[in-house]
N, C-alpha and C positions, 0 to 999 in steps of 0.2 A: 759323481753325479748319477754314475748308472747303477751305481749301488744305493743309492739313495731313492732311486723311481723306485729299485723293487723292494726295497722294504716297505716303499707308500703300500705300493699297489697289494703288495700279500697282508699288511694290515688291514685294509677295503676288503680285502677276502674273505679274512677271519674275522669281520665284524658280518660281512653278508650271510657267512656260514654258515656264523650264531642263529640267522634267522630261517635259512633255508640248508637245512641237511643235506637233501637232494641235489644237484645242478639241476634244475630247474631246465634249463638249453640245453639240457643232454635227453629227460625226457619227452621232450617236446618232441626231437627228431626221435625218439623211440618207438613213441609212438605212429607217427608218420611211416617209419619204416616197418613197422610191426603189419599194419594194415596195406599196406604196398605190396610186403609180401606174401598174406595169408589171405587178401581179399576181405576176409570178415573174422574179426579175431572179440572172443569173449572178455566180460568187462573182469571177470575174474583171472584169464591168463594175461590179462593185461598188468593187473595187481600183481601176477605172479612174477613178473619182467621186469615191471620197475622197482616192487620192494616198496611202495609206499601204500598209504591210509588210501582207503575207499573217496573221503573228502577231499584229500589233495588229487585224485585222480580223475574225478569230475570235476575238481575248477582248473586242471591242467584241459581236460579235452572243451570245458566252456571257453577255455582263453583260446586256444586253437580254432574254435570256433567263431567267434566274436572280436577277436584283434587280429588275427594271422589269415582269417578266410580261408579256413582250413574246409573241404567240403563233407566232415564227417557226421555221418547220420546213424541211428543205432535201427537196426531189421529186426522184429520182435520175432520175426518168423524165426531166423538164423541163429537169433538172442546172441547182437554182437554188433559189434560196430564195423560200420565200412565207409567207402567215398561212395558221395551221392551218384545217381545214375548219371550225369554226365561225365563223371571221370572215368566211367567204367571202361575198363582196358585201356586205359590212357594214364601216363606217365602225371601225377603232382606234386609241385616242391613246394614248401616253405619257404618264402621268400627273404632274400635276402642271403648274405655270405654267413655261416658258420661260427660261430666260437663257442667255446666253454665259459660259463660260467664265472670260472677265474680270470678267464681273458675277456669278456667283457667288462669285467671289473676295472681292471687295468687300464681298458683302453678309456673307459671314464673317467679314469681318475687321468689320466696323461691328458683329457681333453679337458679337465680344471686347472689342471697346472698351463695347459697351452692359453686357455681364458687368463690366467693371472698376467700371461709375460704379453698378451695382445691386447694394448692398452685399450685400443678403437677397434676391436672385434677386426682387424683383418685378415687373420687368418678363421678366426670362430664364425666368420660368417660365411665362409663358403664350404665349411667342413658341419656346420649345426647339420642341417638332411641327413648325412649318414651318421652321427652321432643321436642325431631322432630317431632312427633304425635299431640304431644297438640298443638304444632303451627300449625299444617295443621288443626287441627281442630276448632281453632279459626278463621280461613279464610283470615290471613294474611299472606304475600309472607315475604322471608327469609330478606331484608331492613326492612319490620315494624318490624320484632321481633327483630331485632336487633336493631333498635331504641326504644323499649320498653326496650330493657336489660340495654343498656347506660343510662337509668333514675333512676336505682341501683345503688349503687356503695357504699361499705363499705373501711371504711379504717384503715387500723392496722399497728403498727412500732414496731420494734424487732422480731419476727416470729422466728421461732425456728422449721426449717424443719426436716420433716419426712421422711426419706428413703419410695419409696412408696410402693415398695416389702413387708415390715417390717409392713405398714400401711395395706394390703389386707389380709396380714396372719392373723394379730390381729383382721380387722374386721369379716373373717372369723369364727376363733376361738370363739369369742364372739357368733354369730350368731350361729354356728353348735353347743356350749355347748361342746368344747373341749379342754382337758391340751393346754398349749403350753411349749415348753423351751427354755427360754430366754438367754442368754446373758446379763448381765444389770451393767452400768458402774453407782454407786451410788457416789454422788456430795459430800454426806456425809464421806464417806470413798477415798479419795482422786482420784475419776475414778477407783479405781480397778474392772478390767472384771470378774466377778462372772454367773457362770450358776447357774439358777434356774428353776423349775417346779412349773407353776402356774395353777391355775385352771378359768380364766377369768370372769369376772362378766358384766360387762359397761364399755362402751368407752367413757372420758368425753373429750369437748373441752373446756381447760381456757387460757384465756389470750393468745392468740394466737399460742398455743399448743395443741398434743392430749395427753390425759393421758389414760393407763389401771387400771381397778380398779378389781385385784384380789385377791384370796386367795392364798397365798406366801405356799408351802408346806414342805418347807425348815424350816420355823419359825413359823409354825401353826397356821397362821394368817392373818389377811387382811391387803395389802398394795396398795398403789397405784405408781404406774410406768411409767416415762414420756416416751415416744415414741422416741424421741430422742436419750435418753440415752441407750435404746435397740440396740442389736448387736451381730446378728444369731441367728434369729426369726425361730424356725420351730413347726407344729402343728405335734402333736402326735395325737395318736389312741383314748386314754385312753378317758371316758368321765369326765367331768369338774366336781370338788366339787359343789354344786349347795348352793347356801347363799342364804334366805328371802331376798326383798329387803327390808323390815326393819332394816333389822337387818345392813346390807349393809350400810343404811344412816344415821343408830344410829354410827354406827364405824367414816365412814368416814366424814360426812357431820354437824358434830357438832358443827365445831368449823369456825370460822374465813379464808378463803382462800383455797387453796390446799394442805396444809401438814396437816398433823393426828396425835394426840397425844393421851396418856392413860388421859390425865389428862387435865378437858375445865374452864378454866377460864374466869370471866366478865372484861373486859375493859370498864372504864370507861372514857370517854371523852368530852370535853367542847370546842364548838367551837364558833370562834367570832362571830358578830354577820354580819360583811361582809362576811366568808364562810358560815355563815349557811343559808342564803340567796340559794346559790346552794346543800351543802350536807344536807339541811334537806330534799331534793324533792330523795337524793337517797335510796338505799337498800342496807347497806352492810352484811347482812345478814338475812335470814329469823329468827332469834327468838331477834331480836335486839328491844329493851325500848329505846323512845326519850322522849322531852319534851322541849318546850322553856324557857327560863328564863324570868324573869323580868327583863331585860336589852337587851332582842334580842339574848341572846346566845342560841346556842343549845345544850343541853347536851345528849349523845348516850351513851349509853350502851348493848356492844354487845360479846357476846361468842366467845374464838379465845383457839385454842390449841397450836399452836405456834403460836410465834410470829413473824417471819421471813418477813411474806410478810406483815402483820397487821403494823409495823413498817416502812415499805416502802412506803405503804398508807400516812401513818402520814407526812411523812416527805417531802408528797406535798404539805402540807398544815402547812408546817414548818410558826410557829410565827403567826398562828392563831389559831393552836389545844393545849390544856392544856388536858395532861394526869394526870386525876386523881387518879389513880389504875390500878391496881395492884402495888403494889411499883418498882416489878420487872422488868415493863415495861415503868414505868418511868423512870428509873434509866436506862434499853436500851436506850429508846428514847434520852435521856438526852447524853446519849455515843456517840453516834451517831451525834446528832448536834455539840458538843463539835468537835469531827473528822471532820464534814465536815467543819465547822469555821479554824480548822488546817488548812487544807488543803488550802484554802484560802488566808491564812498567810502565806505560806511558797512561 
């Protein structure tokens, strides 16, 4: 995933590049500090500084002027530019935090990708201000960044929303290190509404859901909770059981998918040698063993504690994966296509 943000964001770059040679946010503060420290500095040793056209450097000190409230005035006397008479011997910043150029890029393009995965702006709407900042600080009007963001676009099917109430208490919780109690409708026991007191650990996002992942105090142990299935979210007082996060991703993160079991077993799998062509380039898990065959096959072997969504996997790749192991989950799998063949037939 994290290799996949930064090939976004350095493509955003290299398209931005294309149009601005310069980093633009670099001479902005050059200018700034040019005159900060020379008092009054010529429009020529200015050109000499930054290395660009005469035109790009009066519509850099226009924008300075006119979007950033920068107080700079040219002295014909001095023939040069300085800060107007009230800053004189007084300290002025450009407002706002700092980046380059490439790093505003970035952080635009992570806040299109943060819009894709927040269905009901619940995160985008308390983070838009300072992403309005960074666009003003990049030096383009409200059409370029909006033609920067329509160059994002992720895309996801089945989506499984979140009450966004339900979603600010959790992220809250998580963050302030506080119980909460839940309501929680479990898949496993027919939807029955059970109250629980949990202690919050991390918020994950899988598969076009959010999950919590906490200490259950009801059952003395670690579970994880889809958001969804939550229902009368309120944060208590009490402070949060606090879990290492080792200990944390020894529990929950052992096995294969998003369900958690006591107990991790190896799946072993054999794939043609036309899917292995695409799933040998993927990751289905961090501690998973490949290897090719002498025939182009690929064989995986990877740890799953249940089987539930491991077997949903497979059965995309239905009549080109041979499960060899566990017997158990041959024997699922096997169940399974036999049903969907049914189904077929009837």
């Amino acid at each position: 995933m994290a290799q996949c943000l930064g090939q976004l964001a350095h493509s955003v770059s290299q398209y931005f590049n294309a149009e601005h040679a310069v980093d633009r946010t670099e001479r902005f503060y050059k200018i700034e500090l040019l005159i900060r420290s020379r008092e009054c500095v010529s429009f020529a040793s200015l050109l000499e500084a930054l290395e660009v056209s005469p035109a790009t450097l009066k519509r850099d000190i226009q924008y300075l002027r006119e979007r950033m409230d920068a107080p700079i005035e040219y002295d014909p006397a001095a023939n040069g530019y300085r800060f107007g008479q009230q800053w004189r011997g007084r300290q002025h910043e450009l407002p706002g935090v700092w980046f380059s150029e490439k790093e505003l890029h970035a952080l635009l393009t992570m806040h299109q990708m943060l819009s894709s995965l927040d269905e009901e702006g619940i995160l985008s709407r308390h983070l838009q201000p300072m992403f309005d900042k960074l666009t003003g600080m990049l030096g383009v009007d409200a059409a370029e960044a909006a033609a920067l963001t329509q160059r994002i676009k992720l895309i996801s099917t089945a989506r499984r929303r979140v009450v966004s109430a339900c979603f600010e208490t959790v992220g809250s919780a998580v963050v302030k290190r506080q119980r909460l109690s839940i309501g929680y409708r479990s898949r496993g026991q027919g939807g029955q509404l059970r109250r629980r007191q949990v202690s919050p650990q991390r918020l994950v996002h899988y598969r076009n859901t959010w999950y919590l992942d906490a200490w259950c105090h009801e059952s003395e142990g670690l579970r994880r909770f889809a958001l969804d299935a939550m229902d009368g979210v309120e944060l208590l007082v009490e402070r949060a059981k606090a879990v290492p996060l080792k200990h944390l991703e020894a529990e929950l993160d052992q096995g294969y998918g998003i369900f958690a079991a006591a107990q991790v077993q190896q799946a072993q799998l054999v794939f043609s040698a036309e899917a292995a062509a695409w799933v040998s380039k993927e990751e289905w898990h961090p501690a998973q063993r490949s290897e090719w065959l002498a025939d182009g096959r690929w064989r995986l072997e990877l740890p799953y504690a249940d089987a539930t969504e491991l077997l949903m996997d497979l059965l995309r790749h239905a009549g080109q994966v041979e499960v060899q192991g566990p017997a158990a989950l041959r024997t699922a799998y096997a169940k399974r296509l036999r049903a969907a063949a049914a189904a077929l037939s009837d």
